[in-house]
N, C-alpha and C positions, 0 to 999 in steps of 0.2 A: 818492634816492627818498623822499621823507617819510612822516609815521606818523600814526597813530590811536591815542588810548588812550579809549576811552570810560567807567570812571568804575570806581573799585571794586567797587562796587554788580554792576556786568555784566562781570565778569571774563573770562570767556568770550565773551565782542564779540567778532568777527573782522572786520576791518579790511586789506585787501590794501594794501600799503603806494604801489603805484602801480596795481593791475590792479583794475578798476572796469569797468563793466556798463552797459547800459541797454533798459529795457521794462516797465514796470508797467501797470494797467487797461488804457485803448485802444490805449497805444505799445508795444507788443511787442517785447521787444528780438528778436524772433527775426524779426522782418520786418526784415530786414536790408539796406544799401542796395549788398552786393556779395555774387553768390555764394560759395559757400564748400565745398570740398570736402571729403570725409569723410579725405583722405590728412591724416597728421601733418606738419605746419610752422608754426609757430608761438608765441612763449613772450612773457612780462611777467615784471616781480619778484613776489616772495613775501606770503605774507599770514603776521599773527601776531595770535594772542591779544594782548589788549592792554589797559591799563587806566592810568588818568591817570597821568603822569608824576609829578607834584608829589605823589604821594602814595606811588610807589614804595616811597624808604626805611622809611616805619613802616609800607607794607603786608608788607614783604619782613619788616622784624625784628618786627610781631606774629605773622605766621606759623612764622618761627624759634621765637621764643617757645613757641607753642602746641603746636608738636612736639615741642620738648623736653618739656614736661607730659605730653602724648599722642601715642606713637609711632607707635601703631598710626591715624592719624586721617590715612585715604588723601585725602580729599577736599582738607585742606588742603597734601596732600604736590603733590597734582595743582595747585593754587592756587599756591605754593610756585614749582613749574616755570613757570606762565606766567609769574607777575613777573619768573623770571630771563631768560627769552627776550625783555621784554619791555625790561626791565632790558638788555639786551645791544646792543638797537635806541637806548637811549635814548644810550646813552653810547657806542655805537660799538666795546665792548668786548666779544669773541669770548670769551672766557675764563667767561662767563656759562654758553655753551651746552653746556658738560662739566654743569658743575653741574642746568642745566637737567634734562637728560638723566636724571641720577641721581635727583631725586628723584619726578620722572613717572615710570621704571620702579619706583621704589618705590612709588608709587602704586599704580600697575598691577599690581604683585607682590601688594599689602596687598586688593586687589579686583579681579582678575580678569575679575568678568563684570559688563556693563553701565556701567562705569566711563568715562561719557561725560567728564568734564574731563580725567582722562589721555588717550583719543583724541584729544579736540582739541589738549591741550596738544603731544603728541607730533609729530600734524600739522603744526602750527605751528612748531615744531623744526625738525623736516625741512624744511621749506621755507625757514625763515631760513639755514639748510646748504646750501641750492638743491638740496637731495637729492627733488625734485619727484616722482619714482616712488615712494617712500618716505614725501611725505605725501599722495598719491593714497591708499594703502592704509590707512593712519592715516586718513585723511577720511573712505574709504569705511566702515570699522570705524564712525566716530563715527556717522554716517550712519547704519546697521544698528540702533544702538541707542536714534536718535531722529529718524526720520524728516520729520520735522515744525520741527527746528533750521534754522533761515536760515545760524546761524552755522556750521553741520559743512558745509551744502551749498554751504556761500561757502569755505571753505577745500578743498574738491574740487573747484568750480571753477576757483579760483586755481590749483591743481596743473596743471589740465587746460588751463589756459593756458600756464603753462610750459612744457607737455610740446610743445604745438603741438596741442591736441584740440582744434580750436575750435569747430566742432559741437555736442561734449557740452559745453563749457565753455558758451557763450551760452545753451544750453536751460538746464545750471543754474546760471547766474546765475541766468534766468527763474524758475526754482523760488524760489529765496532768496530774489529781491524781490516775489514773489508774497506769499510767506509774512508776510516782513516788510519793508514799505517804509520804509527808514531811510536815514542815513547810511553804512554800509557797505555796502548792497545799490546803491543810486543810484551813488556810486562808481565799482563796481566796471560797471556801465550805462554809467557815462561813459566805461569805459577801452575796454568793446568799441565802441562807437562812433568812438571816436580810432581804434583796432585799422583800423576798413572805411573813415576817412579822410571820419567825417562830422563833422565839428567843433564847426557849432555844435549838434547834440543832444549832444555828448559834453558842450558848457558848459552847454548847458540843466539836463540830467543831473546834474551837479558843482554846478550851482547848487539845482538841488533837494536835493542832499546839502548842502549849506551853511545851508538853512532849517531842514533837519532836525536840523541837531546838536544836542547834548543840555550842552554843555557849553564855554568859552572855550577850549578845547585844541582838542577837534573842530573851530569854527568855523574857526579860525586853520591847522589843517591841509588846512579846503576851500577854503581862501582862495586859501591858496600854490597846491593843484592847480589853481584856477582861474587862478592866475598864470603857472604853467606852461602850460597850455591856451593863454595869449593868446599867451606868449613861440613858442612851438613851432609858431603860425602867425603869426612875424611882429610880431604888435602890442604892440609894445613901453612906448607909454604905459597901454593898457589894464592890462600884464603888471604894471606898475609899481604902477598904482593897486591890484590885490590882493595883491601883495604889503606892499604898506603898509597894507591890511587885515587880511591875517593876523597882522603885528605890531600893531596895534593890540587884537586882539583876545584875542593870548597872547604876550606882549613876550618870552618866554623864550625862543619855538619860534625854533629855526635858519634854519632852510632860507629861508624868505623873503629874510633877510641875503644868504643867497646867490645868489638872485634878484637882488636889488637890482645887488650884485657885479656879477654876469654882465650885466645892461643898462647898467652902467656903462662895461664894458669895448668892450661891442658900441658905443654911443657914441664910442669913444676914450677915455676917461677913465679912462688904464689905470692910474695913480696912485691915482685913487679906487680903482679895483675892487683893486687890490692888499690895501689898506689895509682893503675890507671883508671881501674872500677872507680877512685873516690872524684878523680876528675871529672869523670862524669857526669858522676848522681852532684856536684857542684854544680852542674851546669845544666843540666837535664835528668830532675830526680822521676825519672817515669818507673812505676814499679818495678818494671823486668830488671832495670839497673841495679836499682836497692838491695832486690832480690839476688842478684848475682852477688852484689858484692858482700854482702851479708852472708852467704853461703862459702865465699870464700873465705873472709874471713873466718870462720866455723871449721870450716876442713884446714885449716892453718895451726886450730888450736886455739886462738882468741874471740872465743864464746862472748867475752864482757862485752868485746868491739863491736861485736854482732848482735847483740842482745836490743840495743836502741836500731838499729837498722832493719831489725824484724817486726820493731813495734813501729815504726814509721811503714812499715808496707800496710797494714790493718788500718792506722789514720787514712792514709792514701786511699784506700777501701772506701772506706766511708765516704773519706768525702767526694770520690766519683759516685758513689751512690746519692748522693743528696743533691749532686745536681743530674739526675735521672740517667746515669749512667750505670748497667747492666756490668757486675762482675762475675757473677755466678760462677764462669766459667775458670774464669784466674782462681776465684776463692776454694774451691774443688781441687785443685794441681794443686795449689801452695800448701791445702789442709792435709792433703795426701803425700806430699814431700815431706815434711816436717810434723805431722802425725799430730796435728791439731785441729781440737772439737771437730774431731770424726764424723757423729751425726749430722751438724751443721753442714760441713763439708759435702755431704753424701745428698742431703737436702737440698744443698745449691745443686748441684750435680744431676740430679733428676729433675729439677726446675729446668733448667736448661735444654734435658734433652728436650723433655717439653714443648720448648718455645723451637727448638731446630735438632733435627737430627742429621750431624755432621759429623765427619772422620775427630775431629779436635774434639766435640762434646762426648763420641762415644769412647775415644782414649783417658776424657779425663773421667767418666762416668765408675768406666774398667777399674779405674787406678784407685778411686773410692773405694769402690766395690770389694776392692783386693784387699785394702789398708782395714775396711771392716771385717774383715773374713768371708765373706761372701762368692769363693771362688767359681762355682758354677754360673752363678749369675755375670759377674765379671769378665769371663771369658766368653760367652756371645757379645758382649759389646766391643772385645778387643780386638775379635775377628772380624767384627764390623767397621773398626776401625783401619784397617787394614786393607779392605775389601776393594781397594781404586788402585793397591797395587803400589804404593807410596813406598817409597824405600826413608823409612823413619827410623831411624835408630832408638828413638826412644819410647816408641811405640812397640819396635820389637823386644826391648827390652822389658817392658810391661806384661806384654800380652809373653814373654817367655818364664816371669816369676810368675803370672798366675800356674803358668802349666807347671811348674814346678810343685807350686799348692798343694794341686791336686795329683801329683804324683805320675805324670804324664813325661815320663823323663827326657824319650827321647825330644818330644817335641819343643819342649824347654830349652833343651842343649841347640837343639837348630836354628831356635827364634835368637838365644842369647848370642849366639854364634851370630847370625845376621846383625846383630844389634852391634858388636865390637868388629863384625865386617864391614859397616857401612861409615863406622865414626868411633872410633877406639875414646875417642874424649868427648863422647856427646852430650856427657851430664859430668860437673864436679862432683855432685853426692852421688851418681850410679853409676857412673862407668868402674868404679875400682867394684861396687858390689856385684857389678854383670861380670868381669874380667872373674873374681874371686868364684863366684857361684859355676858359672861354667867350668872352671878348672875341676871343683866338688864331683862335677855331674862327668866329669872323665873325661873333660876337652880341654884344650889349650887357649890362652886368649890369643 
């Protein structure tokens, strides 16, 4: 998922690192273009405080500095804690968010009342944790103590997307971008949009967030989401051309590279995409990278190459785990891709829904579900996934092998059908089996 750092200057910017919004003046995001029930189901990733990358190191060791001088100086203890959460996004590395932690409640300890940067920084914590109930309460707190913050009510929305509140979440986004029509409010506009499976307002959306940035980081991470936006429906030269935007426009930022990668691969050109996947995870080993490239390798035929890159996703595991970060939901998708300790997998999977019942928890719950044999039960959580109207191609591709399970043909042939209508190269390991199985059930991809 990629990130936002808007500037030292705005420390406090929140930035949902994939969950974005849309509705300002005449466009409402609350005119929505699929009903929406007040029941909980549905989630996105997390949002963080955030502030330019390239300036991290000397903002992190001026404020070391200054605490040492001044101990008692909560503000910068709270300032302190974002860059390390911030810090922790940048590089990939969990071990930030202990530290994080510690010096936002010493914040919090040093200033108890009113102490809006610790709320938000702690918000923001929790949510990089995927501890989403945890920065509902932290958001709402920050909220209470400044009403009037875009950014306290962007980071409570973002929770409340996680949770599956979509109701509350889309009204406030509505607040946030009321308040302040930017790059992080527009965003998180374009994510609810993708959410009800309206596409091009979610680009419209991203693209107003890309006018508005304030800074060559910013631009270059609206880039990518607009690159992802074309990618996820399909359009793979348009996907292409912003992605080579957002490198142009901050050469440092990753994720694009990984774009690139993955249109290479969907090409055939699994050599390239190998070659661009490994620059990557050199530079940004965040699991989803690994994972990609390890699978491509695997569909290439060099299993050995891949075999150490699948056992670094599980290290990776853990040690987001150890420092209190929630993977359940990854660990569920990758058990059920690669058809490992099922139980385990199944187990995270229902933990999850557990803690949030979201469109993402009930696809990955489905995908268990399926991979255990459990086709009936799998198939209410697929439709549940579904239910906001998302045009996901690999949601339809799940929820159309379940119906194939159970012998539900036609409905199989429609789902898989949509799943190679929306993004013929949405998955390296399923797109050729949705293409294959469809053809079976008497369609063409």
């Amino acid at each position: 998922m990629g990130g936002t750092r808007p500037g030292a200057g705005s420390l406090l910017a929140v930035v949902g690192l994939a969950i974005v919004m849309f509705g300002v003046g005449a466009i409402g995001l609350l005119a929505r273009t699929h009903p929406v029930s007040d029941r909980a189901v549905a989630p996105v990733p997390p949002a963080v405080a955030v502030v330019d990358s390239s300036s991290l190191p000397v903002l992190i060791s001026s404020l070391q500095a200054r605490l040492r001088a001044l101990p008692s100086d909560w503000r910068s203890f709270a300032r302190l804690g974002v860059a390390y959460v911030q810090d922790a996004r940048v590089t990939a590395d969990p071990t930030y968010y202990p530290k994080a932690e510690g010096v936002l409640q010493r914040s919090l300890a040093l200033e108890p009342n009113g102490n809006f940067d610790a709320l938000t920084g702690l918000a923001a914590l929790a949510a990089a944790r995927h501890d989403f109930a945890a920065a509902l309460a932290w958001g709402e707190r920050a909220v209470a103590v400044n009403p009037y913050s875009a950014d306290a009510r962007a980071v409570v929305g973002d929770a409340e997307v996680e949770l599956g509140r979509y109701v509350e979440a889309f009204a406030t986004f509505q607040k946030a971008v009321d308040l302040k029509p930017e790059l992080s409010t527009y965003a998180r506009v374009s994510y609810a949009w993708e959410l009800q499976g309206n596409v091009p307002n979610a680009i419209r959306a991203m693209q107003l967030a890309l006018q508005s940035a304030g800074t060559a980081s910013d631009a270059a991470w609206a880039a990518n989401q607009l690159g992802e936006l074309c990618w996820n429906s399909g359009q793979l030269d348009r996907a292409v051309a912003w992605y080579r935007e957002s490198i142009a426009r901050d050469p440092t930022f990753v994720p694009p590279r990984a774009g690139l990668a993955k249109v290479e691969a969907a090409r055939g050109r699994l050599e390239s995409a190998i070659h661009g996947y490994r620059w990557v995870v050199e530079r940004y080993p965040a699991p989803e990278y690994v994972i990609a490239l390890a699978d491509t390798l695997a569909v290439a035929g060099r299993r050995a190459e891949a075999a150490p890159q699948y056992a670094l996703v599980h290290v990776e595991e853990e040690l987001f785990q150890a420092n209190g970060v929630n993977v359940d939901l990854e660990i569920a998708l990758f058990d059920a891709d690669h058809r490992i300790d099922l139980t385990a997998g199944l187990a995270a999977a229902r933990a999850e829904w557990g803690r949030r019942q979201s469109i993402h928890v009930a696809d990955a719950l489905a995908w268990q579900l399926y991979a255990n044999g459990r086709y009936d039960e799998a198939l209410r959580y697929a439709n549940e996934a579904l239910r906001l109207g998302t045009r996901n191609a690999l949601f339809f591709f799940h929820r159309g092998m379940i119906e194939k399970a159970l012998g539900r043909t036609e409905a199989a042939h429609r789902d898989l059908g949509r799943a190679l209508a929306t993004n013929p190269h949405f998955s390296i390991l399923w797109s050729t089996v949705a293409a294959r199985t469809l053809a079976a059930l008497g369609g063409a991809a």
